[in-house]
Wavefront OBJ file of the C-alpha trace (Angstrom):
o trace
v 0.000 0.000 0.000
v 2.493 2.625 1.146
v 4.549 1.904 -1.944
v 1.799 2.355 -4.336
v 1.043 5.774 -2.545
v 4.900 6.952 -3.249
v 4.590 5.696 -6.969
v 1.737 8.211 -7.249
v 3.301 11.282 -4.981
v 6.038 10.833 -7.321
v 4.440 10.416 -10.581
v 2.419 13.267 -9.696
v 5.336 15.682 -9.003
v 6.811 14.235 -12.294
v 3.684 15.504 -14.297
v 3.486 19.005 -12.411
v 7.254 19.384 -13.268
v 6.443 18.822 -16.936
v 3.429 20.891 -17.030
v 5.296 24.035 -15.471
v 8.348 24.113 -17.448
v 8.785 27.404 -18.737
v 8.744 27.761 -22.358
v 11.366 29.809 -24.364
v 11.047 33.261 -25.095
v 11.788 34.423 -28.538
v 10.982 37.664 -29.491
v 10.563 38.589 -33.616
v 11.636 42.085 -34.269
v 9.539 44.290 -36.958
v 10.575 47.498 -38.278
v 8.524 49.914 -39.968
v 10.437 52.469 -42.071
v 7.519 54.997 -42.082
v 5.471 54.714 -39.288
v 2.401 55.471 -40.512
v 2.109 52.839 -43.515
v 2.129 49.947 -41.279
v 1.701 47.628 -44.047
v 5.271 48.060 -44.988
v 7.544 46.236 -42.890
v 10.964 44.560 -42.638
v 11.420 41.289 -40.666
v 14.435 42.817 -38.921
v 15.153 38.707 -36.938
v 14.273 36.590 -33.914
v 15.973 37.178 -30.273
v 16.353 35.694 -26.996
v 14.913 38.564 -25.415
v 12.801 41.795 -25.141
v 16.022 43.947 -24.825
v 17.735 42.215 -27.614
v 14.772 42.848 -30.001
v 14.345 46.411 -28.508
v 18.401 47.320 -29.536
v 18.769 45.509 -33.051
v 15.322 47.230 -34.260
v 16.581 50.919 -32.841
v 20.430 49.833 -34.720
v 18.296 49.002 -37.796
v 16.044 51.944 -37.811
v 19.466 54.590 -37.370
v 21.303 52.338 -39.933
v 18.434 53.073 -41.917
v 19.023 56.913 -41.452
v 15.288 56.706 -40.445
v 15.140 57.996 -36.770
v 12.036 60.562 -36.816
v 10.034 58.697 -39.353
v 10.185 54.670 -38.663
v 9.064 52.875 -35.768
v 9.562 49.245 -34.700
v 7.539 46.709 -32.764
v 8.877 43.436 -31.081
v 6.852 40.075 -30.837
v 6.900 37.203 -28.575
v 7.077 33.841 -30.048
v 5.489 34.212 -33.664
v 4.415 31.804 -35.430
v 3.235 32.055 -39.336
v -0.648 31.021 -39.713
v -1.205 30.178 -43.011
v -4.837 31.001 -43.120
v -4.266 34.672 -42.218
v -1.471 34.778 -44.399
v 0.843 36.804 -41.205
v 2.708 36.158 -38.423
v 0.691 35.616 -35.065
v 2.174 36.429 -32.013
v 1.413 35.895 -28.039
v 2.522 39.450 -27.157
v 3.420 42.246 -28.890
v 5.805 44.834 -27.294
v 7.737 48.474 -27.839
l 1 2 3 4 5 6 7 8 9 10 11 12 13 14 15 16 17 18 19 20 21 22 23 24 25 26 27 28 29 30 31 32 33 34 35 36 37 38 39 40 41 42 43 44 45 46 47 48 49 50 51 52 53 54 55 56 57 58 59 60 61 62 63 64 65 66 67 68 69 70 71 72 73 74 75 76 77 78 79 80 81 82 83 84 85 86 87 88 89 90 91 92 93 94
């Protein structure tokens, strides 16, 4: 009896350990040369975090020579959905 009652304790933590693993961020940078013609846009890559998104769009936006007219967006872990023809993303973030 008691070892059938460890065998579930423990195969019960095992399945809440699984079920809480965090998942990996990747964030999906998006820059927009002209901010207000958000339909054009340049896939700018995909980073391991917020701030790493954040400083490649800004570097991509001054190589650009585009400060006061583009804008950028950051996304967390797109994914393409063929149906809307577009990226889909959990969060998006500035």
């Amino acid at each position: 009896m008691s070892k059938n009652i460890l065998f579930i304790t423990l195969l019960t933590y095992l399945f809440i350990g699984c079920a809480s693993a965090p998942t990996e961020e990747k964030w999906t940078s998006w820059v927009y040369p002209d901010k207000t013609q958000t339909k054009r846009v340049i896939k700018n890559g995909v980073f391991n975090s917020l701030k790493e998104c954040k400083d490649a769009s800004i570097k991509k936006i001054s190589a650009l020579n585009l400060e006061n007219k583009a804008d950028y967006k950051c996304g967390l872990n797109c994914n393409y959905n063929k149906d809307l023809k577009t990226d889909v993303c959990q969060k998006m973030s500035k």
